[in-house]
C-alpha positions as CSV (number, residue, x, y, z in Angstrom):
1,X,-31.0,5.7,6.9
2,X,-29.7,7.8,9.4
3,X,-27.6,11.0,8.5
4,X,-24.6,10.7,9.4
5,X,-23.6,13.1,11.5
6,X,-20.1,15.3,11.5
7,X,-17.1,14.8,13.6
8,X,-14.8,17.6,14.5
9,X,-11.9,18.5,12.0
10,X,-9.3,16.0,12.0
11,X,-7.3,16.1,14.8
12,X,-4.0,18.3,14.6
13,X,-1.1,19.1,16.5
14,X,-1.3,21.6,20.0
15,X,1.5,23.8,21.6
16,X,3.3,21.2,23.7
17,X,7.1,20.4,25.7
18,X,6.6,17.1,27.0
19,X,8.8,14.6,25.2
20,X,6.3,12.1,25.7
21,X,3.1,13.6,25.4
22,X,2.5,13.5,21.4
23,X,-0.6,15.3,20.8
24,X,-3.2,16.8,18.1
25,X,-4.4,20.1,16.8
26,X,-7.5,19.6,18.5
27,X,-9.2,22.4,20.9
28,X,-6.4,24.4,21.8
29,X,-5.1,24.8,18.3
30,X,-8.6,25.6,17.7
31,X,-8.4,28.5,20.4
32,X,-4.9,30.2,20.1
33,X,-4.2,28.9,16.6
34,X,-0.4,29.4,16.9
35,X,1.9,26.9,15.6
36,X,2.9,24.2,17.6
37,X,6.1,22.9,18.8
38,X,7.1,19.7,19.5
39,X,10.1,17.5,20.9
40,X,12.2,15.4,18.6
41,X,14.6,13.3,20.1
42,X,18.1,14.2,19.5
43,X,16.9,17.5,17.4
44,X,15.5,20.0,19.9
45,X,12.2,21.6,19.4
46,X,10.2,21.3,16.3
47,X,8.3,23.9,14.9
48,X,4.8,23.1,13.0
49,X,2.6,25.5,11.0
50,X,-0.4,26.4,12.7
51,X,-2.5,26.9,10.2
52,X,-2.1,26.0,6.6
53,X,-3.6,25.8,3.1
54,X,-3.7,23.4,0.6
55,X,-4.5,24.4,-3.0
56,X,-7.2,21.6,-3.6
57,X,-6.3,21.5,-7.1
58,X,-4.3,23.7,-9.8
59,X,-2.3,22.5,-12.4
60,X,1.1,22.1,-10.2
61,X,-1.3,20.4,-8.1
62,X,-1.9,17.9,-10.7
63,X,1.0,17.7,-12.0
64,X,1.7,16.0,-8.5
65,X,-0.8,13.4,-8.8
66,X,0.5,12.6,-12.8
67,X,3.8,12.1,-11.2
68,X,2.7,9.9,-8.2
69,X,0.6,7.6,-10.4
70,X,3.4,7.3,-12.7
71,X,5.5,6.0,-9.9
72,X,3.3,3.8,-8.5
73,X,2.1,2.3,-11.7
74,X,5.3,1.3,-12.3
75,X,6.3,0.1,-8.5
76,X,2.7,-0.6,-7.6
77,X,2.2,-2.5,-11.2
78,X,5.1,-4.8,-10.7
79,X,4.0,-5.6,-6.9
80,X,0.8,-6.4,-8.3
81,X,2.3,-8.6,-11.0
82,X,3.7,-11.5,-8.2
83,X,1.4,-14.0,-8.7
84,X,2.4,-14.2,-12.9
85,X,6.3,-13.7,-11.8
86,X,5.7,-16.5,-8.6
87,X,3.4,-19.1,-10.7
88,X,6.0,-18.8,-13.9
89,X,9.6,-19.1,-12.1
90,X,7.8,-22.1,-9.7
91,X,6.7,-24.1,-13.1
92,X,10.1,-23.1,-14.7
93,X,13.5,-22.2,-13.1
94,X,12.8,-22.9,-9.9
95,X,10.6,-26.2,-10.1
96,X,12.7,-27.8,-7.5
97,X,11.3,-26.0,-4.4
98,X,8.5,-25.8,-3.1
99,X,5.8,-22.9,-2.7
100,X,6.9,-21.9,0.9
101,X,10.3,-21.5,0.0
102,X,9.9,-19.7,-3.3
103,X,7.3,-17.7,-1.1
104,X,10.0,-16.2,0.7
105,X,11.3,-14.4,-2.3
106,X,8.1,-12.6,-2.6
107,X,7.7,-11.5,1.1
108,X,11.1,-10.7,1.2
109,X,11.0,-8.3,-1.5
110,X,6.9,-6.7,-0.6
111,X,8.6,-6.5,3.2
112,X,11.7,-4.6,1.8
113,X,9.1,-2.3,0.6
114,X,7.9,-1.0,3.6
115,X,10.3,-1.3,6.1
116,X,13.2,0.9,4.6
117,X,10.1,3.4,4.8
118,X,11.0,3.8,8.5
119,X,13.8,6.2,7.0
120,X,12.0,7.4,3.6
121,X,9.4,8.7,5.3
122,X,11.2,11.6,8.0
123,X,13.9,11.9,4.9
124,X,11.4,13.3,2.6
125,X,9.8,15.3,5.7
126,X,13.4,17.0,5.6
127,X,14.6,17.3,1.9
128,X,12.0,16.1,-0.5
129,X,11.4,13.6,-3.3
130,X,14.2,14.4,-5.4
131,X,17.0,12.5,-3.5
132,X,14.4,9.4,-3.1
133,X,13.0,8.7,-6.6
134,X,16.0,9.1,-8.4
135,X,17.6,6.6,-6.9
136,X,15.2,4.1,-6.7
137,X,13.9,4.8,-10.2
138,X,17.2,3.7,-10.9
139,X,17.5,0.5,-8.5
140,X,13.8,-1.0,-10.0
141,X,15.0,-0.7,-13.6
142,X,18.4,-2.7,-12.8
143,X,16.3,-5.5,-10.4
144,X,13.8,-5.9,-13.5
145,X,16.8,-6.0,-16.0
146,X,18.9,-8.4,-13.7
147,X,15.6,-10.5,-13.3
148,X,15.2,-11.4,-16.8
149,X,18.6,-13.6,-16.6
150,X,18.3,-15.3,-13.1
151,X,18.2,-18.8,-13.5
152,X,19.4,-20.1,-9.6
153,X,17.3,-19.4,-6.5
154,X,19.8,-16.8,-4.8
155,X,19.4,-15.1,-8.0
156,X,16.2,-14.3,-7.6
157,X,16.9,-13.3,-4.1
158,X,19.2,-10.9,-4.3
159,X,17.9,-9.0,-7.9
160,X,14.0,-9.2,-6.8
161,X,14.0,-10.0,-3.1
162,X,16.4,-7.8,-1.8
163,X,17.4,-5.2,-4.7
164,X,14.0,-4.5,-5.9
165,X,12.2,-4.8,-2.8
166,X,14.8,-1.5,-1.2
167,X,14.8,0.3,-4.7
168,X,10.4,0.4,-4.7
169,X,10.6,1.5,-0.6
170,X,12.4,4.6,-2.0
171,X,9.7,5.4,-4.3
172,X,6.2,4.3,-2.4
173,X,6.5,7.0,0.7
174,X,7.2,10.4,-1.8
175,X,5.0,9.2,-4.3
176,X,2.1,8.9,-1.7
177,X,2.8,11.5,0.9
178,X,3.7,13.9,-1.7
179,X,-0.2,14.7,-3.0
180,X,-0.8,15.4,1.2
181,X,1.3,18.6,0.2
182,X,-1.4,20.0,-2.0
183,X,-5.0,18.0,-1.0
184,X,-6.9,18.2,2.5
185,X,-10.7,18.3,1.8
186,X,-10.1,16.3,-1.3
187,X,-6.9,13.9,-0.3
188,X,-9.1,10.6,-0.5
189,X,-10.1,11.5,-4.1
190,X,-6.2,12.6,-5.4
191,X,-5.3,9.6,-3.4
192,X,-7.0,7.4,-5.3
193,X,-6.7,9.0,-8.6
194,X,-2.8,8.6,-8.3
195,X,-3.3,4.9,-6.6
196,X,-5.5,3.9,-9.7
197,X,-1.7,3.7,-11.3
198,X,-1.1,0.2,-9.2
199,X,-4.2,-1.1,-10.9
200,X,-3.4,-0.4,-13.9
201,X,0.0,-1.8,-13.7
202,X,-1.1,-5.1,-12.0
203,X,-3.8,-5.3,-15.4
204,X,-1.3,-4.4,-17.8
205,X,1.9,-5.9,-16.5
206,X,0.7,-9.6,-16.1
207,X,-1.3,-9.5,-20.4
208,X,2.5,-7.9,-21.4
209,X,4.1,-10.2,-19.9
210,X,1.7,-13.5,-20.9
211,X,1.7,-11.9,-24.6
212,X,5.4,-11.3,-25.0
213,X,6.6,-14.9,-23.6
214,X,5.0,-16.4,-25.9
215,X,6.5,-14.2,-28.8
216,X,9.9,-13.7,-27.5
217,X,10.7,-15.9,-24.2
218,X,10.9,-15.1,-20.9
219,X,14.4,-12.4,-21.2
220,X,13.4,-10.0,-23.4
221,X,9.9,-10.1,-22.3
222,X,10.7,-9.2,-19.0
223,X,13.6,-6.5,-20.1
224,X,10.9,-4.7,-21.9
225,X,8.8,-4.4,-19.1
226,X,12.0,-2.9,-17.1
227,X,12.4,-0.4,-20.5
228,X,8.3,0.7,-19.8
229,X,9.5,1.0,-16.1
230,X,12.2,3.2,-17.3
231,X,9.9,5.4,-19.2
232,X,7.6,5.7,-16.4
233,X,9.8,6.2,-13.4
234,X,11.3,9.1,-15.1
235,X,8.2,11.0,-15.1
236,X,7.4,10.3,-11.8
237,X,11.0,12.0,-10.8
238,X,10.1,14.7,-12.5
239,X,6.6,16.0,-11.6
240,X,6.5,14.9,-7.6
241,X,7.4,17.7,-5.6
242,X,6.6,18.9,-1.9
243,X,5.4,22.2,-0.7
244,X,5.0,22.8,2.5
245,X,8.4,23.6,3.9
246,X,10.1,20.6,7.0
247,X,9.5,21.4,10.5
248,X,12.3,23.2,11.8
249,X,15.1,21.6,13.1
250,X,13.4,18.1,12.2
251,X,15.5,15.1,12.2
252,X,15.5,12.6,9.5
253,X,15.7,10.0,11.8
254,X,12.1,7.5,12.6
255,X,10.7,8.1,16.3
256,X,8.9,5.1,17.4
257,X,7.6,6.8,19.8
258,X,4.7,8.2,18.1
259,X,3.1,4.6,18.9
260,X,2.3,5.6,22.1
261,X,-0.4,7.8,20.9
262,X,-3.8,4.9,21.2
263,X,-5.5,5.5,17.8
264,X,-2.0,5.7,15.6
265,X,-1.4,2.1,17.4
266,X,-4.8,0.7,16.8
267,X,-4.9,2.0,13.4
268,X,-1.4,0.4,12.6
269,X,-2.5,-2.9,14.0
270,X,-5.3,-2.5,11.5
271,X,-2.9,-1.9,8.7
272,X,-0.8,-4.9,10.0
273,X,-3.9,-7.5,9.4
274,X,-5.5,-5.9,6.2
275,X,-1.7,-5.8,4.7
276,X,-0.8,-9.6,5.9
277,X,-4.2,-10.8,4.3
278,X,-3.9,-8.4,1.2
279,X,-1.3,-10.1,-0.6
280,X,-2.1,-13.8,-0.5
281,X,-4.5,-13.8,-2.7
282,X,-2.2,-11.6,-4.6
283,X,0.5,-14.2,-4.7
284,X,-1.7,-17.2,-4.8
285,X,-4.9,-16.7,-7.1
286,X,-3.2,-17.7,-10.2
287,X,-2.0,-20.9,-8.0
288,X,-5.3,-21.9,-6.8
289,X,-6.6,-21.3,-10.4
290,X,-4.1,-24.0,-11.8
291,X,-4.7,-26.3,-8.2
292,X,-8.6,-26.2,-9.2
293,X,-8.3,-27.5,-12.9
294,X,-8.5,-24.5,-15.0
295,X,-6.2,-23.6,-18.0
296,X,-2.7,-21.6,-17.9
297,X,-4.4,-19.0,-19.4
298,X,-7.6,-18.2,-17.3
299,X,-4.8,-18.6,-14.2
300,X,-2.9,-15.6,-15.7
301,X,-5.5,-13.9,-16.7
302,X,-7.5,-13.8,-13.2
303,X,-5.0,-11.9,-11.5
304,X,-5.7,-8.7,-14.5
305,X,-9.3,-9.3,-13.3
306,X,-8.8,-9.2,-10.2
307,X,-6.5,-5.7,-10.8
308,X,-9.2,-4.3,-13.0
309,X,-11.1,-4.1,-9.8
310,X,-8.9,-2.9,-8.3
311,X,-8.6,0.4,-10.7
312,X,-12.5,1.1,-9.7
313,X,-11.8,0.2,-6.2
314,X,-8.9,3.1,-6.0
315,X,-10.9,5.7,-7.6
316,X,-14.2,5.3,-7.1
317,X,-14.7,5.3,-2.9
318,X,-11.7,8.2,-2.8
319,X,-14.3,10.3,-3.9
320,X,-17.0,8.9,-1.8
321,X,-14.5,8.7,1.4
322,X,-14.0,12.5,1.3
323,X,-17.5,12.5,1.9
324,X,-18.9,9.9,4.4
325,X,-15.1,9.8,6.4
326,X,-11.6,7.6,5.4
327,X,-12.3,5.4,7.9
328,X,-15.7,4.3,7.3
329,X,-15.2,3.7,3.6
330,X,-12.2,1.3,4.8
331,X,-14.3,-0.4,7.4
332,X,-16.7,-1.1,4.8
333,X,-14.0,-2.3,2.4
334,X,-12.9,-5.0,4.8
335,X,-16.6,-6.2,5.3
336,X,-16.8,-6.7,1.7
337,X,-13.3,-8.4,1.6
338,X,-14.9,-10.8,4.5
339,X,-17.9,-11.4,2.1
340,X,-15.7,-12.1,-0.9
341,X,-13.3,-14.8,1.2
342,X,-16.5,-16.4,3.2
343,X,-19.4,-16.5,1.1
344,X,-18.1,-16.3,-2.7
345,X,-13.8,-18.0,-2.8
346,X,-14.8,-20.6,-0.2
347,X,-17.7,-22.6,-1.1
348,X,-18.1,-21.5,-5.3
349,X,-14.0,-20.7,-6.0
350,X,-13.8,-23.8,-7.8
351,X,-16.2,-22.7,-10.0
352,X,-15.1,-20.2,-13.2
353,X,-17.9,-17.7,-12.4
354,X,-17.5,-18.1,-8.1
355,X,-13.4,-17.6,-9.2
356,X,-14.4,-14.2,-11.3
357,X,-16.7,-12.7,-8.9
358,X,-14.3,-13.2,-5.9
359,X,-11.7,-11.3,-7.7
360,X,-14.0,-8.5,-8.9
361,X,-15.1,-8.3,-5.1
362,X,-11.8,-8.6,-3.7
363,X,-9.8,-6.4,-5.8
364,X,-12.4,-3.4,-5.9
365,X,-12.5,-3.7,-1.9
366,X,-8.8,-4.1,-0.9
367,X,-8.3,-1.5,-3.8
368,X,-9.9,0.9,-1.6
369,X,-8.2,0.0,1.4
370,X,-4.7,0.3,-0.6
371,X,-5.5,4.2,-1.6
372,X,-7.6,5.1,1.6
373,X,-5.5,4.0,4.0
374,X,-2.3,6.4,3.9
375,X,-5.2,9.2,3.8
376,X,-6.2,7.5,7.2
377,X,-2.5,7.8,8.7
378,X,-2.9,11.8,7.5
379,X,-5.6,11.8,9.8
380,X,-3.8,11.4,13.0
381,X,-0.9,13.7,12.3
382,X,0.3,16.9,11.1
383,X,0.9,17.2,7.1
384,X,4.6,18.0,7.9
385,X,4.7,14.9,9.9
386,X,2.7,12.7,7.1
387,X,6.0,11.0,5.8
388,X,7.2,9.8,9.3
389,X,4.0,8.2,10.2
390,X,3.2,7.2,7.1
391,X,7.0,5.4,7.4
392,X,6.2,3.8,10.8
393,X,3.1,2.3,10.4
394,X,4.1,0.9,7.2
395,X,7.4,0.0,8.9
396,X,5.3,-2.4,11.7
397,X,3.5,-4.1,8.4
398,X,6.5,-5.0,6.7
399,X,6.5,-7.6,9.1
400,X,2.8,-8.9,8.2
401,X,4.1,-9.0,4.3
402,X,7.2,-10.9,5.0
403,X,5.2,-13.9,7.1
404,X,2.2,-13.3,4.7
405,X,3.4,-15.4,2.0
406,X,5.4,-18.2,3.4
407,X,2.6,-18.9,6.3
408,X,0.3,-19.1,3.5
409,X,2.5,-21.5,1.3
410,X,2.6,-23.6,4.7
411,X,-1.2,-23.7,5.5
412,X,-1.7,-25.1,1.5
413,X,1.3,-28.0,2.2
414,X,0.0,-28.7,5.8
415,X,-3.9,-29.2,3.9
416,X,-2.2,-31.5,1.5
417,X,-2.2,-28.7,-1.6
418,X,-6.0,-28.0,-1.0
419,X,-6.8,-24.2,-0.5
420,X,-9.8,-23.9,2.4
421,X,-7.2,-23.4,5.0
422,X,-5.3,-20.5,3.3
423,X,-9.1,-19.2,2.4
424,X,-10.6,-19.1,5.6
425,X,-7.1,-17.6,7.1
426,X,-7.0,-14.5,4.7
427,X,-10.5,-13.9,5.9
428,X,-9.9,-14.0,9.4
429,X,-7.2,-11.0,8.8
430,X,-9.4,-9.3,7.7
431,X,-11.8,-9.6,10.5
432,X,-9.4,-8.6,13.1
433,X,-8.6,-5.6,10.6
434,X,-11.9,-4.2,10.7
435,X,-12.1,-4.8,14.9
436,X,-8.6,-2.7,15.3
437,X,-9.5,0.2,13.1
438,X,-13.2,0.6,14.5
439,X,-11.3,1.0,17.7
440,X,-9.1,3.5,16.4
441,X,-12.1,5.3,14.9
442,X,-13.9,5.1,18.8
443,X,-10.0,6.2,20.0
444,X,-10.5,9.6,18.4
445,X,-13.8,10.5,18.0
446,X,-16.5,8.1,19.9
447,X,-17.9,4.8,19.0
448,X,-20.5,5.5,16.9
449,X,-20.6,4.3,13.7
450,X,-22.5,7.0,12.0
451,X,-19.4,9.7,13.0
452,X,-18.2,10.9,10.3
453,X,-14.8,10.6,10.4
């Protein structure tokens, strides 16, 4: 095999004072390396730090990355957990509607997540992670507590959809943009160390939940797992910090303007399709497991197999991607997801060991993409600037993860409750996916797929 050769350092922010031409440190920060100033609309001139250093490790370092994953394992665990929260409310207080319609609390509430992030993300750029944290630690432990007694549709709209979905987009953006404060060379690996925290969640979550039902019914069950949120979030408050100090006179206001640049647009189209595709089978695995004949049980318990994967997925290629290039690692994530849909769900997915192997495939791939992607958005922007882009790309995919779910309740009705169609759609996301971000690989450095970048 070929070696694969090495691409420039990522591309970083140059002396500039056009409004509109948003640009990299690239050669001329190489040559003068002063810091660079940049326009933000309604806030004067910013000024960036021309060169920085990251500590690469250390124990406040760390610390960082124990807060983070104690955030997102709980945020990321409960996200993780819709398809045993969707599957038990549809078979028990909300048996009257159908899947599209219950759907909609579940997008609602995922695209909650990441559109508020359009705000999160220049608001921690300014003042940090305190302000954020707090207050959503807060708002996911009253959703989960106010979940446990919902028994009428707008209910579960209001304390999941809407309450829980604004609390977790306070909490995602610090929690992730927060370790781009202390890692460069090694950001993939901390990444994915703090992401593994979502896996683990999404394992543990969905057997808690299973185990205490049974024991204790569906209210206390689900107010313990708000009290183990509770624990958890108040960690993550404590330990996530920033370092590197806001570019002066930076506004906490969003600037969609940074789409103009071609590979952050590419790369967020990417994002849009991997993130639309991600969470149907998310949502829908334990669904098809029950569609296809097998037992209440093995239906919850796929989706824990299918986040056990995902732990693996999050770790595992962060350390490899620091290596070989962020982007490659994710393109060859989304091949594998393509395998998984096409050649294992479709034709053997009926079968208990086709059903297994598709999730080990699919959750140790899109658990890559999960942790590697917000290290791919660091690539195209300055590390004072992380949160904002970060914020805006996510922002654009919140509108993937609010169709995701009820298109893909409407492709199983239109098939008359078979799956195929739903199937050979999440694949085809994930083709386009791969297309958009080898563009905006080729964008920034060239088309070659051996570029390490």
């Amino acid at each position: 095999m070929e070696e694969i050769e090495k691409a420039d350092e990522p591309p970083q922010p140059s002396p500039i004072t056009e409004c509109r031409d948003i640009t990299y440190f690239g050669k001329a920060a190489q040559e003068d390396g002063s810091a660079s100033d940049k326009p933000n609309a309604g806030s004067g001139t910013e000024t960036l730090l021309g060169d920085e250093t990251y500590p690469e490790g250390g124990l406040q370092a760390w610390l960082v990355v124990l807060g983070s994953w104690c955030g997102l394992l709980a945020a990321l665990g409960l996200m993780n957990s819709i398809a045993t929260l969707q599957t038990y409310v549809t078979t028990h207080q909300l048996s009257d509607y159908d899947e599209g319609t219950i759907g909609w609390i579940f997008s609602f509430y995922t695209a909650l997540c990441f559109v508020c992030g359009v705000y999160i993300g220049p608001l921690f750029d300014k003042y940090g992670p305190r302000w954020l944290i707090g207050p959503g630690g807060i708002g996911v432990v009253v959703s989960v507590m106010l979940l446990s007694i919902c028994t009428e549709y707008w209910h579960f709209m209001l304390s999941w959809g809407i309450l829980n979905g604004f609390a977790t987009s306070l909490l995602f953006t610090p929690c992730i943009t927060a370790i781009g404060h202390f890692f460069r060379q090694r950001r993939g690996f901390a990444s994915g160390i703090a992401s593994t925290g979502g896996g683990l969640g999404g394992v543990a979550f969905p057997l808690l939940m299973q185990s205490l039902i049974d024991r204790v019914g569906w209210g206390w069950a689900v107010r313990i797992l708000g009290f183990v949120c509770l624990f958890l979030l108040t960690f993550a408050n404590l330990l996530v910090k920033k370092r590197l100090p806001p570019a002066k006179n930076a506004s906490p206001h969003p600037d969609f303007r940074i789409l103009k640049d071609k590979p952050f647009l590419l790369l967020t189209i990417g994002v849009f399709f991997l993130e639309f595709g991600l969470f149907i089978p998310l949502a829908y695995i334990s669904s098809y497991a029950l569609a296809n004949g097998f037992s209440e049980d093995f239906a919850f318990q796929i989706l824990p197999i299918l986040n056990a994967a995902s732990v693996f997925g999050r770790a595992l290629p962060g350390w490899w991607a620091d290596r070989i290039g962020h982007f490659n690692t994710n393109m060859i994530s989304l091949c594998l997801t393509v395998v998984a849909c096409y050649v294992v769900w479709l034709p053997f997915g009926h079968t208990t060991p086709g059903l297994v192997l598709f999730a080990i495939l699919f959750g140790f791939s899109t658990g890559n993409n999960i942790s590697i992607t917000p290290v791919c958005v660091g690539k195209l922007c300055h590390t004072q600037h992380y949160g904002r882009y970060y914020a805006t790309c996510y922002t654009m995919v919140s509108i993937a993860v609010l169709l995701s779910l009820p298109v893909a309740g409407s492709i199983v009705k239109a098939a008359d409750g078979n799956y195929w169609g739903l199937i050979v759609f999440t694949g085809l996301t994930q083709i386009i996916s791969v297309i958009a971000m080898y563009a905006a690989k080729a964008a920034s450095v060239g088309w070659s797929p051996w570029t390490n970048f």
